[in-house]
N, C-alpha and C positions, 0 to 999 in steps of 0.2 A: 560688380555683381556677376553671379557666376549662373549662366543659362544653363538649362536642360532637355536635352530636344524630346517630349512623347514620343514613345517608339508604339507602334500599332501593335494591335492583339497578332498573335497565328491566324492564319487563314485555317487551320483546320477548326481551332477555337470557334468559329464565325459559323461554320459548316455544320457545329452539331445539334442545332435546331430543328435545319433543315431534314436531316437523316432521322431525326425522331419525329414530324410531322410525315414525312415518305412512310414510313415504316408503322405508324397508325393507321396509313388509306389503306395501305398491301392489308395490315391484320381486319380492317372493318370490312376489305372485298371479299376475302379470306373466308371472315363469319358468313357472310351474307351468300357464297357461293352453298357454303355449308347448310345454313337453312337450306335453300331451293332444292336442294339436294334430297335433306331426309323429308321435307315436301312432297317431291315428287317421288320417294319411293313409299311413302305413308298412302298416296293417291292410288299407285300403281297394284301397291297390296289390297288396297281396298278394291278396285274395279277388278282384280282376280278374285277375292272373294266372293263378289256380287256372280262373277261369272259363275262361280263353283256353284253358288244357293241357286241359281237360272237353272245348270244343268241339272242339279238334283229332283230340281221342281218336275223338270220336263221327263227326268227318268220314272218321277214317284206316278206321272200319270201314264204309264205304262199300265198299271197296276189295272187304274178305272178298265181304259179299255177289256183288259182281259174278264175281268171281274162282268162287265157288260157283253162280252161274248159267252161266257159263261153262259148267263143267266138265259139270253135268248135261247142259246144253245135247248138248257134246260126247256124252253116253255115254247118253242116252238113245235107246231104242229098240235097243239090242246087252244081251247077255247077260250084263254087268261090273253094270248099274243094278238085276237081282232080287238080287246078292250082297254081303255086305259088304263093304267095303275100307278099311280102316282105314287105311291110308297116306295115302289120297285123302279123311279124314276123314269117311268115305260110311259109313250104315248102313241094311239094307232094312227096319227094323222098330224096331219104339219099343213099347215093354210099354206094356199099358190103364192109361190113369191116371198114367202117371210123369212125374213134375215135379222134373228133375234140379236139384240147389242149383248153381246156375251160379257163386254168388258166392263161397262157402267150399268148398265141397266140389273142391279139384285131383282128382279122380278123373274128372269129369263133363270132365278137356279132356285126359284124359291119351294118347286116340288123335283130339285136333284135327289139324286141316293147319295149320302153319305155313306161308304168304306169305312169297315171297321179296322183299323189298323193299330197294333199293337209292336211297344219296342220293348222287349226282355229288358234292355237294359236300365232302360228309364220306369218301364211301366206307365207309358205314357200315354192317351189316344191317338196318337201321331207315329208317323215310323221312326227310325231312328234319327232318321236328319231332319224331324220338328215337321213334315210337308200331313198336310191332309188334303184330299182327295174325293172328292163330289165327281158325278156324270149325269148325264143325259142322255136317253134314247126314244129317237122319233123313227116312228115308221113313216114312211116317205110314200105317201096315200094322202086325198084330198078329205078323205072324208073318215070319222070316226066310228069307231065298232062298226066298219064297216068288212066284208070280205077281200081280197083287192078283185078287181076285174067283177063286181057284184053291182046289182042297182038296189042305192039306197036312199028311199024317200026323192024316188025319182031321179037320183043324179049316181051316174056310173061313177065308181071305185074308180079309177086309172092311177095305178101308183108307178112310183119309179121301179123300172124292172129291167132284167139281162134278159133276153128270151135265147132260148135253147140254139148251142151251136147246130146241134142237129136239125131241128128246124129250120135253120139257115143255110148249110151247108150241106146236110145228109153224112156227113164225114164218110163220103167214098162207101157210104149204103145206098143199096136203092129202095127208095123210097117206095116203091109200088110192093115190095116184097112184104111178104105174112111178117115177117120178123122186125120188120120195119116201126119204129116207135121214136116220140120226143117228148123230151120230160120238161116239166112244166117249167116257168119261168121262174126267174128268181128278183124275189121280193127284195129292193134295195130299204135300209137303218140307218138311221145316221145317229154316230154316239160323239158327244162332245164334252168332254172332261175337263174339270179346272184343277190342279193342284195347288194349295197356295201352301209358303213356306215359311222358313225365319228372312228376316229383315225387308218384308213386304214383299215377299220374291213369287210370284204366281205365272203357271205357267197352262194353256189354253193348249187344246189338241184335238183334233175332229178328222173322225175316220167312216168311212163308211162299210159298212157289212153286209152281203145278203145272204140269204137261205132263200130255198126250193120249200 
């Protein structure tokens, strides 16, 4: 009888298992880098455009404040500016101490002015970037329909006020002279606007104002 010796496979034969399990881990890290990838650039577009809706918000209440200097402007010095006016978002007194929750508390914009804003392109009530725009203005006085510096129902006016550089300093007049004069003090406002926008984006802004 005539034997025959098995002669073994190739060694590279044996190896191509292994080169195709290798080369499945590389393609599944591959994908996997690949997800995290458009992941974080899907994240990164998003918290840019949250930024961008943030900054528009905050530019739209631009608008309030002016809109609120305006109007003072208007009605300052007539008999509408000692009273409240809730329509006009106007109030002549602000209690000692009160720090209204602008954020959660709807009660604190429930007699705001609504801004009429208008976008040609949309014809929209809102401006062009979707934002609308409420304020609030308090005259910074304790006491209502009151004059400032007046006594009313027995308790003195004292609002928040700048008093006159020249009654402080004279600015290099003298003060004993005929020509000698200081002008009244100035009555501090305080205006607090909300804008709120697209994708729940609101942005909060408080300024303060006075007038003589």
């Amino acid at each position: 009888m005539k034997r025959y010796a098995q002669s073994s496979p190739p060694r590279r034969r044996r190896q191509r298992g292994v080169t195709l399990f290798i080369a499945l881990i590389v393609l599944v890290a591959m994908t996997l880098a690949a997800v995290a990838m458009m992941r974080s650039v899907d994240t990164a577009t998003v918290v840019a455009g949250n930024i961008g809706f943030r900054q528009s918000a905050v530019n739209a209440a631009d608008q309030g404040i002016q809109t609120a200097y305006a109007w003072l402007g208007a009605n300052f010095g007539g008999a509408g500016i000692g009273n409240d006016s809730p329509a006009s978002g106007y109030f002549s007194s602000v209690a000692a101490g009160e720090t209204p929750d602008w954020y959660t508390n709807s009660a604190s914009w429930a007699n705001a002015f609504n801004l009429t804003l208008t976008c040609p392109a949309t014809a929209a009530s809102t401006d062009c970037a979707g934002n609308t725009v409420s304020y609030v203005i308090h005259r910074m006085c304790p006491v209502a329909s009151c004059a400032p510096n007046a006594t009313c129902a027995g308790v003195t006016n004292v609002c928040g006020q700048t008093l006159s550089s020249t009654a402080v300093s004279g600015e290099g007049v003298d003060q004993s002279a005929p020509n000698f004069f200081t002008t009244p003090p100035q009555t501090h406002y305080r205006v607090t606007v909300r804008s709120v926008g697209p994708r729940a984006s609101i942005a909060y802004v408080q300024t303060m104002l006075r007038a003589q």
